[in-house]
PAZAPA-4460 file (N, C-alpha, C; in steps of 0.05 Angstrom, whole numbers, plus 32768, in hexadecimal, padded with zeros to 4 digits):
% residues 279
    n_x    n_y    n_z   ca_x   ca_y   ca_z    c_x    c_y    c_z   seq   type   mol
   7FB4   7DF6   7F4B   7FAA   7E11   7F50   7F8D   7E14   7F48     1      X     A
   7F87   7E0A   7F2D   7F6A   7E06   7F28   7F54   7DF7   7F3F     2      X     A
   7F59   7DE9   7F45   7F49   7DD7   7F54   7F4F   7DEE   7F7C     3      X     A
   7F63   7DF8   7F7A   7F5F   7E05   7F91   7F4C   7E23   7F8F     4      X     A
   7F4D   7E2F   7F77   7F3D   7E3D   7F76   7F1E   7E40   7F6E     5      X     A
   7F21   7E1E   7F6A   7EFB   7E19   7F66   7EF0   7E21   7F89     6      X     A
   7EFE   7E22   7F99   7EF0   7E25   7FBB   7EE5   7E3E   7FB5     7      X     A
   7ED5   7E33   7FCF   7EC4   7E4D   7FD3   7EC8   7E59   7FEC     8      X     A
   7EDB   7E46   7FFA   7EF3   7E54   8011   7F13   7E54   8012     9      X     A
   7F25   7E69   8014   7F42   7E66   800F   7F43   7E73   8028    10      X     A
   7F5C   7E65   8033   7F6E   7E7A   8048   7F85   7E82   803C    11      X     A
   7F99   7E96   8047   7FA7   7EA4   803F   7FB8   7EA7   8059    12      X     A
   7FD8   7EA6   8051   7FE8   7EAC   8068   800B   7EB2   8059    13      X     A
   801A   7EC3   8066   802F   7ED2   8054   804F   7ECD   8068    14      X     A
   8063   7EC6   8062   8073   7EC4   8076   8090   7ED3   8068    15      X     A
   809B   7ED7   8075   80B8   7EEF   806A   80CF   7ED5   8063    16      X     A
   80DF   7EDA   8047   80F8   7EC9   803A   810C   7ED9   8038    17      X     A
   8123   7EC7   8034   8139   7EDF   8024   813D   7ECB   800B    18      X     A
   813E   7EDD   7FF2   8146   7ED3   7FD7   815E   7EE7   7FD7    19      X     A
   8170   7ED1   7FD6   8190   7EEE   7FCB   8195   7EF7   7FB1    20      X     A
   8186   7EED   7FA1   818C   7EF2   7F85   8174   7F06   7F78    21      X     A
   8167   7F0D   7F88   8146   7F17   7F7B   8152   7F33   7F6A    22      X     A
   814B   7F36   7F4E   8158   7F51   7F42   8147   7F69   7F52    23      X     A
   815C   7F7B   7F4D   8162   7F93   7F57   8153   7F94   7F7A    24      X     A
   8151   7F82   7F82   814F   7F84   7F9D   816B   7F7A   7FB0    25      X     A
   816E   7F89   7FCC   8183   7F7C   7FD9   8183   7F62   7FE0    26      X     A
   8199   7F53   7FE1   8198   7F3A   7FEF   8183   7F3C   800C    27      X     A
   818C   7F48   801D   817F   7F4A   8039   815F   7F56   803C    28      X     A
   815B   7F61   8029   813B   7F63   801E   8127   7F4D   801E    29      X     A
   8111   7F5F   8033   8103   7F44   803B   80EC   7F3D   801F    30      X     A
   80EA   7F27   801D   80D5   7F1C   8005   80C7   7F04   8019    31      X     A
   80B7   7EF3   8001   8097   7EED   8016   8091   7ED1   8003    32      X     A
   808F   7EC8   8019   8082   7EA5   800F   8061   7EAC   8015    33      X     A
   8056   7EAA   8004   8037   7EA6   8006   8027   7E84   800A    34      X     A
   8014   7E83   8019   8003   7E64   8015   7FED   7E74   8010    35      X     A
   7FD7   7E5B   8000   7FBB   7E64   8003   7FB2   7E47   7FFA    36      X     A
   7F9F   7E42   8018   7F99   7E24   8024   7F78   7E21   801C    37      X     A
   7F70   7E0A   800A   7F54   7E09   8012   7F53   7DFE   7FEF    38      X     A
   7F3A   7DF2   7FEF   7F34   7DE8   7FDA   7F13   7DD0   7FD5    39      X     A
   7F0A   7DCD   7FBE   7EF0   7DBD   7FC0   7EF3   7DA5   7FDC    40      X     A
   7EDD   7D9E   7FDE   7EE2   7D8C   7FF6   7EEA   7D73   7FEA    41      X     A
   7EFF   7D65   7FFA   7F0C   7D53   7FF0   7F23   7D62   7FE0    42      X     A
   7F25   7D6D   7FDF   7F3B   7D72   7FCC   7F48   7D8F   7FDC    43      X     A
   7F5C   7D92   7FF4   7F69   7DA2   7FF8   7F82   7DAC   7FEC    44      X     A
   7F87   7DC3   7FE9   7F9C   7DCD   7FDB   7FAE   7DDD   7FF3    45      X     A
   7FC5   7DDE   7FEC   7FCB   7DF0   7FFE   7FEA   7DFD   7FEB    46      X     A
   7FE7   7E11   7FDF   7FF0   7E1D   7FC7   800B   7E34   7FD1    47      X     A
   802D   7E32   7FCD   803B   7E41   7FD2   804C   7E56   7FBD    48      X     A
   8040   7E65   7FC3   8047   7E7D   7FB1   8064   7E91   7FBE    49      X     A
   8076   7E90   7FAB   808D   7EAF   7FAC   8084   7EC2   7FA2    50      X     A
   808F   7ED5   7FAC   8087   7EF3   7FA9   809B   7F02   7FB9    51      X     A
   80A7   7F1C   7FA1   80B6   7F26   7FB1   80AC   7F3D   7FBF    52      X     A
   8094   7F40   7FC3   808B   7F54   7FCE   8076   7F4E   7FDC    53      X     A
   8068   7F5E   7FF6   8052   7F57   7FFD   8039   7F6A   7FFD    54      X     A
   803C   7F6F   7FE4   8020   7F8C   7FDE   800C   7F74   7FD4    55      X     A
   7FFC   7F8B   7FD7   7FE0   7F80   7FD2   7FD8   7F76   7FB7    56      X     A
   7FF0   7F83   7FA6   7FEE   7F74   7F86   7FEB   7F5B   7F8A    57      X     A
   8000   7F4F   7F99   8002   7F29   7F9F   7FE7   7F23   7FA5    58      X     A
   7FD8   7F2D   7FB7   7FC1   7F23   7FB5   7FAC   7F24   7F9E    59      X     A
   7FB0   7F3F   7F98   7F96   7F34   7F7C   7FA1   7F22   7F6B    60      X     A
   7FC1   7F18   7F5E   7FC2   7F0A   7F51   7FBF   7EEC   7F5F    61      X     A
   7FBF   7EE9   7F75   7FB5   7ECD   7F87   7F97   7EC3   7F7E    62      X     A
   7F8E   7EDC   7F88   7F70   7ED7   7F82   7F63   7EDF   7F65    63      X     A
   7F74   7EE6   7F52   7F6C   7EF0   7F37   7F57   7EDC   7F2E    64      X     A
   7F55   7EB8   7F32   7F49   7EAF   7F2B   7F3B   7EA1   7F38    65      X     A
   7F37   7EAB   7F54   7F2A   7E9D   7F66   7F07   7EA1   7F63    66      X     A
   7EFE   7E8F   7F5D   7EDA   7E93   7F63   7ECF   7E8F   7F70    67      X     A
   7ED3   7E88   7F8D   7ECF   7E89   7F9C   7EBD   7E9A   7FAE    68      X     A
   7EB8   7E98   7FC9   7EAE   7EB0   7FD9   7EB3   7EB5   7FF5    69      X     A
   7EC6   7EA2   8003   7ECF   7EA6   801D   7EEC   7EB0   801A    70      X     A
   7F01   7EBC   8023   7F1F   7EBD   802E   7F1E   7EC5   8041    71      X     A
   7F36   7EB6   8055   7F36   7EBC   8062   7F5B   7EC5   806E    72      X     A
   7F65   7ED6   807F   7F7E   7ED9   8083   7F81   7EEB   809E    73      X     A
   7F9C   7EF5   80A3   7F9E   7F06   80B6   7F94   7F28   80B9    74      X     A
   7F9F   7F36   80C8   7F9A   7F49   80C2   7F9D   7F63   80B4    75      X     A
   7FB8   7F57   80A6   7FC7   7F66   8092   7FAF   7F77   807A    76      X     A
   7FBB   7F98   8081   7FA4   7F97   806D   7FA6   7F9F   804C    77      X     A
   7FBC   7F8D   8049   7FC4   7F8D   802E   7FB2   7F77   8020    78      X     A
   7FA1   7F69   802C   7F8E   7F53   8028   7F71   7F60   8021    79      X     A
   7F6C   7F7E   802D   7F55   7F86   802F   7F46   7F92   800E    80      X     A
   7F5A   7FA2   8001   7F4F   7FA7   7FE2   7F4F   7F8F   7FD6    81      X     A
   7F5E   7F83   7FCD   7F57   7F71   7FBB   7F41   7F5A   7FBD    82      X     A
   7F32   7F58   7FD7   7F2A   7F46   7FE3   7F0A   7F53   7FDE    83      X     A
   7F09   7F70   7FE0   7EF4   7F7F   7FDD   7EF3   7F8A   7FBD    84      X     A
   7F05   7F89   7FAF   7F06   7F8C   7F90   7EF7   7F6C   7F87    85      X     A
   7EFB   7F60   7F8D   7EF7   7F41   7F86   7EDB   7F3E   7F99    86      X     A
   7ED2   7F4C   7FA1   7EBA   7F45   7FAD   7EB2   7F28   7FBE    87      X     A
   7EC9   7F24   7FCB   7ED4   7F18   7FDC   7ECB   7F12   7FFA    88      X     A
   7EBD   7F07   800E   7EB9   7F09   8024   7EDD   7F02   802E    89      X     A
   7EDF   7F18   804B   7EFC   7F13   8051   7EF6   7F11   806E    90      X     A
   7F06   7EFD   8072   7F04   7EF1   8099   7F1C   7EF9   809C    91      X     A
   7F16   7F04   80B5   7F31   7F02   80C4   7F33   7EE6   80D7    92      X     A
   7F52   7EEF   80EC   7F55   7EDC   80FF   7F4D   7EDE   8116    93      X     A
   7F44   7ED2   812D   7F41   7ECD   813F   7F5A   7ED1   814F    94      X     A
   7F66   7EB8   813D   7F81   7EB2   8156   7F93   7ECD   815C    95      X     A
   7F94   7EE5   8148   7FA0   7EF8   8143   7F9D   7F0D   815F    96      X     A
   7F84   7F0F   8160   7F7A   7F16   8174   7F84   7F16   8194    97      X     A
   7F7D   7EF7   8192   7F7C   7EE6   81AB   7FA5   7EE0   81B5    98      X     A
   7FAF   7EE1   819E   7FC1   7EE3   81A7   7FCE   7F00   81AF    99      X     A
   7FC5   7F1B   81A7   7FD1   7F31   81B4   7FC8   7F30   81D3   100      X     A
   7FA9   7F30   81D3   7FA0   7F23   81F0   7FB3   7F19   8204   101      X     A
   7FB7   7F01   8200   7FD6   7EEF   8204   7FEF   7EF9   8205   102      X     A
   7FF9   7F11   81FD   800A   7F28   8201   8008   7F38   8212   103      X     A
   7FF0   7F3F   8210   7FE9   7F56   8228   7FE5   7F47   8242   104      X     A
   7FDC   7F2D   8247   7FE3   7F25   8266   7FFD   7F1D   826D   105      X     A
   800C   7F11   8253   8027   7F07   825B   803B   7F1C   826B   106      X     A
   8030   7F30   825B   8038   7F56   8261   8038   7F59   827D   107      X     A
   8019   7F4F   828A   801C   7F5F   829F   801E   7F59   82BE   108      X     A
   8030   7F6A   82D1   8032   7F68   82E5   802D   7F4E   82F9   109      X     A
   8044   7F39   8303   8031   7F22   8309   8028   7F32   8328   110      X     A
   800B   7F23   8327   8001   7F30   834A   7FF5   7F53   834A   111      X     A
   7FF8   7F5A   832D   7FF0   7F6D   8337   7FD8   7F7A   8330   112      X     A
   7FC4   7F69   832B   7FA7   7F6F   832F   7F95   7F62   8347   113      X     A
   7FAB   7F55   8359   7FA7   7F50   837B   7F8F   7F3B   837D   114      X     A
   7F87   7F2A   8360   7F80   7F0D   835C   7F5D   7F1B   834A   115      X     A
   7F5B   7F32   8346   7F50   7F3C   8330   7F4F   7F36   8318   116      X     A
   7F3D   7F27   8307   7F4A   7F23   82EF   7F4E   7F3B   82E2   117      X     A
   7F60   7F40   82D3   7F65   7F5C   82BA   7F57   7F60   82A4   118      X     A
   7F59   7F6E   8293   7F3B   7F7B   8284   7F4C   7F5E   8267   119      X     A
   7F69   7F5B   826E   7F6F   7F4E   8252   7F6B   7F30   825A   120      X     A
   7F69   7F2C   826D   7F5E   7F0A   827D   7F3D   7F0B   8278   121      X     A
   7F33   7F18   8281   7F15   7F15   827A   7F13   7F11   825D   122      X     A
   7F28   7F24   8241   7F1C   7F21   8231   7F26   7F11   8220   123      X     A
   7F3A   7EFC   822D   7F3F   7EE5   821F   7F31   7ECB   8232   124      X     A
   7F24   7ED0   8246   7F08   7EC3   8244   7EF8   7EC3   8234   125      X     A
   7EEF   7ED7   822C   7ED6   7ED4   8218   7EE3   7ECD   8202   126      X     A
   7F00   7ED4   81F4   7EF7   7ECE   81DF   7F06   7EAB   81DB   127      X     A
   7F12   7EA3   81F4   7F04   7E84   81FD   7EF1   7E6E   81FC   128      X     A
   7EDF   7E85   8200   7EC5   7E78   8202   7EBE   7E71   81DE   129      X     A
   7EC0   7E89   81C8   7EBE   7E81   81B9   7ED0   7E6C   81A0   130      X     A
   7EE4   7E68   81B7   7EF6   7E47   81A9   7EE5   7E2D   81B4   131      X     A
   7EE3   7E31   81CE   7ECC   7E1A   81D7   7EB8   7E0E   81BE   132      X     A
   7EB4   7E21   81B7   7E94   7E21   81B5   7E9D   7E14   819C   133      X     A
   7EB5   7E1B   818A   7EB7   7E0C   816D   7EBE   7DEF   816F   134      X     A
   7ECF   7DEC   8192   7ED6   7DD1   8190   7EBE   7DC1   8197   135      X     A
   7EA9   7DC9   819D   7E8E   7DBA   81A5   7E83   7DBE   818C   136      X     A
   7E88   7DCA   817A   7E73   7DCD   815A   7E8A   7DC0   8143   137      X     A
   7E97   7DAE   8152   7EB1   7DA4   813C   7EA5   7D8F   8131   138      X     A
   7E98   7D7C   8134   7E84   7D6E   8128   7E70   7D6E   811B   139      X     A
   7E69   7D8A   8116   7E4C   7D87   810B   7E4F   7D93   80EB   140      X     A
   7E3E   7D83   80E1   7E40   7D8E   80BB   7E3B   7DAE   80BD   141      X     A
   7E40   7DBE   80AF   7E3E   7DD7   809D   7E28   7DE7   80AD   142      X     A
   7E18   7DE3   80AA   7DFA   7DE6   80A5   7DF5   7DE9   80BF   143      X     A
   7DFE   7DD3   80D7   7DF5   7DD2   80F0   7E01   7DE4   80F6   144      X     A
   7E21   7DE9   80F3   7E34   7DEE   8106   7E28   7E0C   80FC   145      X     A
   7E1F   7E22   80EB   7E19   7E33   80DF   7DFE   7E3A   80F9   146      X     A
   7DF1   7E2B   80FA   7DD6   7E2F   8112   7DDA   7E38   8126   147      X     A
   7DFB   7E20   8131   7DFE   7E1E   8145   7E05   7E48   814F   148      X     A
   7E19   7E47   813A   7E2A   7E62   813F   7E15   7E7C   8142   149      X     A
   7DFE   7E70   812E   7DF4   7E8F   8138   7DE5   7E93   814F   150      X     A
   7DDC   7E74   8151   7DD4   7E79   8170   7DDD   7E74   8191   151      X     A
   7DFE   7E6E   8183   7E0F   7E7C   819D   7E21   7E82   819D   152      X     A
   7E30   7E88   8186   7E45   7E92   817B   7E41   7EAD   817D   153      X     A
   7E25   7EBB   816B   7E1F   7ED6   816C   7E1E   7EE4   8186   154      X     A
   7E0C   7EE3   8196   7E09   7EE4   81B3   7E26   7EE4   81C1   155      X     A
   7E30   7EDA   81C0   7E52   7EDE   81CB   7E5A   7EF1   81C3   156      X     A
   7E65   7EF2   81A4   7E6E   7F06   8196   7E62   7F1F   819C   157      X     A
   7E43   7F22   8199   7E3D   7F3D   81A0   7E3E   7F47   81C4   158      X     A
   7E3F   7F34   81DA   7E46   7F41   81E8   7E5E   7F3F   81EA   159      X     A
   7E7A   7F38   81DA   7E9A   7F40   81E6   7E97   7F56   81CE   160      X     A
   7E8C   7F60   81C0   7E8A   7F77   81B5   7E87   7F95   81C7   161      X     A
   7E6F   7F91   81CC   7E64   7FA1   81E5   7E81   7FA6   81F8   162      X     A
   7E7C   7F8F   8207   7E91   7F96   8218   7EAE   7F9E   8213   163      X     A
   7EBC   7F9D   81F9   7ED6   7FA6   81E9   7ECB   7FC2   81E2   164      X     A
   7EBA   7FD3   81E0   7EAE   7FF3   81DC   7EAA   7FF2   81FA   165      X     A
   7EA1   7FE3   820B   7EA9   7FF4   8227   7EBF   7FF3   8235   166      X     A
   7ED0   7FEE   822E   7EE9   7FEA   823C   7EFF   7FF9   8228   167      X     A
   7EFC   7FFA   8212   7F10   8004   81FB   7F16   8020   820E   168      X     A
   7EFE   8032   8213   7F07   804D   821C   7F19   8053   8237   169      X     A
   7F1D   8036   8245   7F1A   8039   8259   7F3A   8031   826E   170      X     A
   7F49   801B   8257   7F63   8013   8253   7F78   8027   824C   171      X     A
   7F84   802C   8257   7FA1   803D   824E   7FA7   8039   822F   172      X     A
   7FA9   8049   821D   7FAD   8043   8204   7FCB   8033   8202   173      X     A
   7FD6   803F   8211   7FF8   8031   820C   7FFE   8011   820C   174      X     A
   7FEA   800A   8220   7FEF   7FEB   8221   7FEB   7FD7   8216   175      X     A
   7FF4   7FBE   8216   7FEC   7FAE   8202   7FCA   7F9C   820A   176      X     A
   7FC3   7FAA   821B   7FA6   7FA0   821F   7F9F   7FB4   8209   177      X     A
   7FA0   7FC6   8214   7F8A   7FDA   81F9   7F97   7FE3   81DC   178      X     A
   7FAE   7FD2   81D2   7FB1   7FC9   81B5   7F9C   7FB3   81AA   179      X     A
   7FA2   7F9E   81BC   7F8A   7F8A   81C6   7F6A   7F97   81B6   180      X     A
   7F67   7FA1   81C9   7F48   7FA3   81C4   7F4B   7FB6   819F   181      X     A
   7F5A   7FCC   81A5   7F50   7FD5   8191   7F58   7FC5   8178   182      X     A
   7F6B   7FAD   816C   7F6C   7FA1   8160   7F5A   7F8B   8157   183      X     A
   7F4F   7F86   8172   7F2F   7F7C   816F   7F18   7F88   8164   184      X     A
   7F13   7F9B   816A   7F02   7FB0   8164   7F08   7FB0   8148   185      X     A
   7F23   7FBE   8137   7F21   7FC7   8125   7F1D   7FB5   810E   186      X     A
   7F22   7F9B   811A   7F20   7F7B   810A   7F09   7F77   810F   187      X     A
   7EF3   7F87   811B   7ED8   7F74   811C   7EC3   7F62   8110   188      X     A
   7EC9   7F75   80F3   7EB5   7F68   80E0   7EC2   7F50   80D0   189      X     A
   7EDE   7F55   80D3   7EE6   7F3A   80C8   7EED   7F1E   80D9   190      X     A
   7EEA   7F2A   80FD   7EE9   7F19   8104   7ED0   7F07   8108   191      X     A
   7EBD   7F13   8108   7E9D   7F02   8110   7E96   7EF1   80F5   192      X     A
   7EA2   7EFA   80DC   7E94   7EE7   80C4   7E9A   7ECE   80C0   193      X     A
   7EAC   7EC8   80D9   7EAC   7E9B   80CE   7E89   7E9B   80D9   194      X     A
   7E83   7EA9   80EB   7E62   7EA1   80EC   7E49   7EA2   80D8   195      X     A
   7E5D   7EAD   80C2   7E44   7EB0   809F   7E43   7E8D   809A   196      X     A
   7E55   7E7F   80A0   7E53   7E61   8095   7E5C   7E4F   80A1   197      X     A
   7E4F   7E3C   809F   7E5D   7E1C   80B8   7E7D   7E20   80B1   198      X     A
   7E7D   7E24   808D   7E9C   7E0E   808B   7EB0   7E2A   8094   199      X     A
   7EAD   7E40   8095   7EBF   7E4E   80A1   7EC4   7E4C   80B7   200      X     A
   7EE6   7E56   80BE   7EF5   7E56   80D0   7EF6   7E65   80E5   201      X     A
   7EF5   7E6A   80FF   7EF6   7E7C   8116   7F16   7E85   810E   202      X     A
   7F2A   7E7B   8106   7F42   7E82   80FD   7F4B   7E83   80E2   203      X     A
   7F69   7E86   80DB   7F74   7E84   80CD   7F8D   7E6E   80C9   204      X     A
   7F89   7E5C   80DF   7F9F   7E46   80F0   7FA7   7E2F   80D9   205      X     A
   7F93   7E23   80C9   7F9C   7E16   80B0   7FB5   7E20   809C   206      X     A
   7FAD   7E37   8094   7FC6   7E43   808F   7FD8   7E4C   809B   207      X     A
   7FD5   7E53   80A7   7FEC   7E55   80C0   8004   7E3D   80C6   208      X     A
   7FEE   7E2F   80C7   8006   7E17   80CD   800D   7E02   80B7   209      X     A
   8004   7E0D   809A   8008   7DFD   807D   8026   7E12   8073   210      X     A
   8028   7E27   8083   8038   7E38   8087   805A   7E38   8095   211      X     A
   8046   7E2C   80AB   8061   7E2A   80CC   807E   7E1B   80BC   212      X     A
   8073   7E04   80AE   8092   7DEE   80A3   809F   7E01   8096   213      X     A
   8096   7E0D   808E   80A4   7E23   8074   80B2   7E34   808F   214      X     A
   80AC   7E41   809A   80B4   7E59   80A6   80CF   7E43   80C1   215      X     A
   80CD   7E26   80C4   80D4   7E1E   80DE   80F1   7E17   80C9   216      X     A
   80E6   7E09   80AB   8103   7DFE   8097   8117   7E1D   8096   217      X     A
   8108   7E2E   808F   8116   7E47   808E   8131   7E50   8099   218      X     A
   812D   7E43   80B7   8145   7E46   80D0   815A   7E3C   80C5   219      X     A
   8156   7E2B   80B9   8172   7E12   80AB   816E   7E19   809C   220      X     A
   8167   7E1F   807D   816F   7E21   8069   8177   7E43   805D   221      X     A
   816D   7E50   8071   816D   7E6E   8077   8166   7E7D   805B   222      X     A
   8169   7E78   8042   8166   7E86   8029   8166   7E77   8014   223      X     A
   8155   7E86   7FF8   815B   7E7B   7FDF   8169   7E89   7FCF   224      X     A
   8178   7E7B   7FC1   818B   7E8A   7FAE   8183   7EA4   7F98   225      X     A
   8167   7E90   7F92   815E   7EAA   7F76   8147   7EA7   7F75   226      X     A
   8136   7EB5   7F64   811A   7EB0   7F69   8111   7E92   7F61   227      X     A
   811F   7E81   7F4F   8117   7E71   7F44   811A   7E56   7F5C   228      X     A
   8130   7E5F   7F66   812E   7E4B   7F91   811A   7E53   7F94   229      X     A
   810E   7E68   7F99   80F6   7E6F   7FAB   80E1   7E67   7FA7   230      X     A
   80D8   7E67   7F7E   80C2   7E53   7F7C   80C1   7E38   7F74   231      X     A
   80DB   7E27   7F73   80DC   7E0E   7F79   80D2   7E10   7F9C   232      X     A
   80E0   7E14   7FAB   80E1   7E0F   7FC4   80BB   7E12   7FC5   233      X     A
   80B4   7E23   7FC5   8098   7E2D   7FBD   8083   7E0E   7FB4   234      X     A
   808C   7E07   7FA4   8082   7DE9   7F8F   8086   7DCB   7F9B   235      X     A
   8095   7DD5   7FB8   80A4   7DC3   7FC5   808F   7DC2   7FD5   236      X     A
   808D   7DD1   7FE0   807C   7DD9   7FFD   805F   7DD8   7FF3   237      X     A
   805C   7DD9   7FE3   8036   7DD9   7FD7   8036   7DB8   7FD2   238      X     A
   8046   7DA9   7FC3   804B   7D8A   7FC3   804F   7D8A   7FDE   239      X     A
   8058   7D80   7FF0   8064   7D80   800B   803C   7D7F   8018   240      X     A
   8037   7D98   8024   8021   7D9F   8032   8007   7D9A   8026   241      X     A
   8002   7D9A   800C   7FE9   7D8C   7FFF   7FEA   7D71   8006   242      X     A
   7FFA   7D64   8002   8004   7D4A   8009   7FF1   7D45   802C   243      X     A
   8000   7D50   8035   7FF8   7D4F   8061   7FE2   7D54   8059   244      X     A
   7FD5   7D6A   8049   7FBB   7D76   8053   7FA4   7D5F   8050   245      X     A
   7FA4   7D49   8035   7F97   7D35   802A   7FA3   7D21   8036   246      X     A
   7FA5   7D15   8053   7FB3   7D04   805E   7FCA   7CF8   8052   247      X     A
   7FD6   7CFC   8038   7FE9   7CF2   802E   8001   7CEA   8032   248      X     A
   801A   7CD9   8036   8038   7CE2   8048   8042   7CEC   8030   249      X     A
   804D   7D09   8036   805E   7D10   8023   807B   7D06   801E   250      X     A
   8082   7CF9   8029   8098   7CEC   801A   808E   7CCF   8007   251      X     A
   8076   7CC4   800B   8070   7CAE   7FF2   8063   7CC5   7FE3   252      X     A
   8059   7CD9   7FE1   8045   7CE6   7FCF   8060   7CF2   7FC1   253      X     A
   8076   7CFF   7FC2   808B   7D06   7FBA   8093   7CF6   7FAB   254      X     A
   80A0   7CD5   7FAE   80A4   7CCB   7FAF   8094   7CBE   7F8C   255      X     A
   807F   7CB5   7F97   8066   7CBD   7F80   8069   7CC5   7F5D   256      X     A
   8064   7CE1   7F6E   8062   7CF3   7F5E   8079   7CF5   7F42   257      X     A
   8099   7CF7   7F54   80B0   7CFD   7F4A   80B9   7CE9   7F33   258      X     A
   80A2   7CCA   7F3F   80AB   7CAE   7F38   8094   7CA7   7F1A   259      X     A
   8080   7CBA   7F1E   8070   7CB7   7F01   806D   7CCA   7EF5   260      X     A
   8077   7CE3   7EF8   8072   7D07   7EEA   807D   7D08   7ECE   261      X     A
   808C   7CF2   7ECD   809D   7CF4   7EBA   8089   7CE9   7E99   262      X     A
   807E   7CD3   7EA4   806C   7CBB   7E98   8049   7CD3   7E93   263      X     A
   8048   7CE0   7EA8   802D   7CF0   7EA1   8021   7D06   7E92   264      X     A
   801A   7CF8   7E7A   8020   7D0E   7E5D   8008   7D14   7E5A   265      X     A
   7FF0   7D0C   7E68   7FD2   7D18   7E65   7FD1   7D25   7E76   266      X     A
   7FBA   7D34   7E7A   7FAD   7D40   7E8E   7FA1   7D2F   7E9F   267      X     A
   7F98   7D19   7E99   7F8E   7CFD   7EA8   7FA2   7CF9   7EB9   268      X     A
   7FBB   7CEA   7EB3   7FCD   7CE4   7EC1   7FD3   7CF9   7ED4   269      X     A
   7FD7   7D17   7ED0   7FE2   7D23   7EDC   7FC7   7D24   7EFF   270      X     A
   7FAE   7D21   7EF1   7F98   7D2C   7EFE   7FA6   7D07   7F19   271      X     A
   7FAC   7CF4   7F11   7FAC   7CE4   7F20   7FC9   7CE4   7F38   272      X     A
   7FD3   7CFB   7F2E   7FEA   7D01   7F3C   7FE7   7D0F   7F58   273      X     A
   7FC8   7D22   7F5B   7FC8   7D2E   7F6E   7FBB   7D1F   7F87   274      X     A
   7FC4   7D2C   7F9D   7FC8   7D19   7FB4   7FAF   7D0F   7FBF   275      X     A
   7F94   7D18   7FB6   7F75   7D13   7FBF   7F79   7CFC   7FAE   276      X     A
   7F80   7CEE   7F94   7F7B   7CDC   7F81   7F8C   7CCA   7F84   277      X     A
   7FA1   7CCE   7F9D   7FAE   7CB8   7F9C   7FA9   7C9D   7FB3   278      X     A
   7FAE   7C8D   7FB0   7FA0   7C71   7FC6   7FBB   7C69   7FD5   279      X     A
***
């Protein structure tokens, strides 16, 4: 947890558990597996936290010791005080976006814009164009890729801006095109800031998917017994995905670990346990 909160970028992502034993809550009461992915370079973390709740307390105590200056997460805005208490830059997602987009054409009518594109097809063109553009700047150090964005990253962004205020008035409020936009809109400023720095993200997809195993094991194992399942399981999954994240196989890093933890009575030893230090 130390070494993940020396970054100066974290992502953030929250997914729904059942603990049957959690006091004075019901069994069927939803509670919340937390990740928060990111760490010095070379050294990724990807950190799983229980919580039986998903207020915004969880987050200041996530970040209580973070010194950092990027986070990044969805649009939940239980993320937004503590993030601005902590004096925090906060990104949103992209993909968040782009996927209601993706809703609103799946939505609508086949044939019936008579080979017209729709206002929600045009605007998952553009914001197309700005995935292009990262997979052509996926190569380049910090610094470049930072150049690159403002000088064509910005320019994009400010005209699908423009054009999301002329069209906002203009869409039926009911539909899922113009949830669309205005979810865009009201996410704006957190969506344009992966362009403050190379190493930031156009998304939130790292976590997201340091996330997915957790949420896919869930189907089969369906619940933890008490809170103390939830943060083993928790300790499981942060060993587990730190492991992937530092090319590691988690079953020798497990394996490893389980096979010398016993023997590691310094802080030395233990420091040789984590998965960046292992060969």
């Amino acid at each position: 947890e130390a070494v993940q909160l020396s970054a100066d970028y974290l992502q953030c992502d929250e997914t729904r558990m059942r603990v049957l034993k959690e006091p004075g809550m019901a069994a069927t009461s939803t509670k919340w597996m937390w990740v928060m992915r990111g760490g010095p370079p070379g050294k990724v973390v990807v950190m799983f936290n229980y919580a039986k709740t998903r207020a915004s307390t969880v987050v200041e105590r996530l970040l209580a010791r973070f010194t950092g200056r990027y986070f990044q997460s969805d649009g939940y805005v239980g993320y937004d005080g503590p993030c601005k208490a902590k004096g925090v830059v906060h990104l949103g997602c992209l993909d968040h976006a782009r996927r209601k987009v993706v809703d609103a054409i799946r939505a609508q009518p086949k044939g019936s814009a008579k080979g017209k594109a729709s206002v929600a097809q045009v605007m998952l063109s553009k914001i197309n164009a700005l995935y292009r553009l990262e997979r052509e700047l996926a190569e380049l150090d910090d610094d470049e890729r930072h150049e690159a964005r403002q000088r064509r990253a910005v320019p994009l962004l400010n005209s699908l801006h423009a054009w999301l205020e002329e069209k906002q008035p203009k869409v039926a409020a009911d539909t899922l095109t113009r949830k669309a936009i205005n979810y865009t809109l009201n996410q704006w400023d957190h969506l344009v800031r992966y362009t403050e720095h190379g190493q930031l993200r156009i998304s939130n997809v790292l976590a997201e998917n340091a996330i997915r195993p957790f949420a896919v094991g869930r189907k089969g194992w369906l619940f933890a017994s008490s809170p103390e399942g939830a943060k083993a399981l928790a300790t499981f999954f942060t060993l587990v995905e730190s492991a992937k994240a530092n090319g590691v196989d988690p079953y020798v890093y497990l394996q490893t670990v389980i096979g010398k933890i016993a023997a590691a009575d310094t802080d030395e030893a233990l420091d040789a346990l984590l998965p960046w230090n292992l060969t």
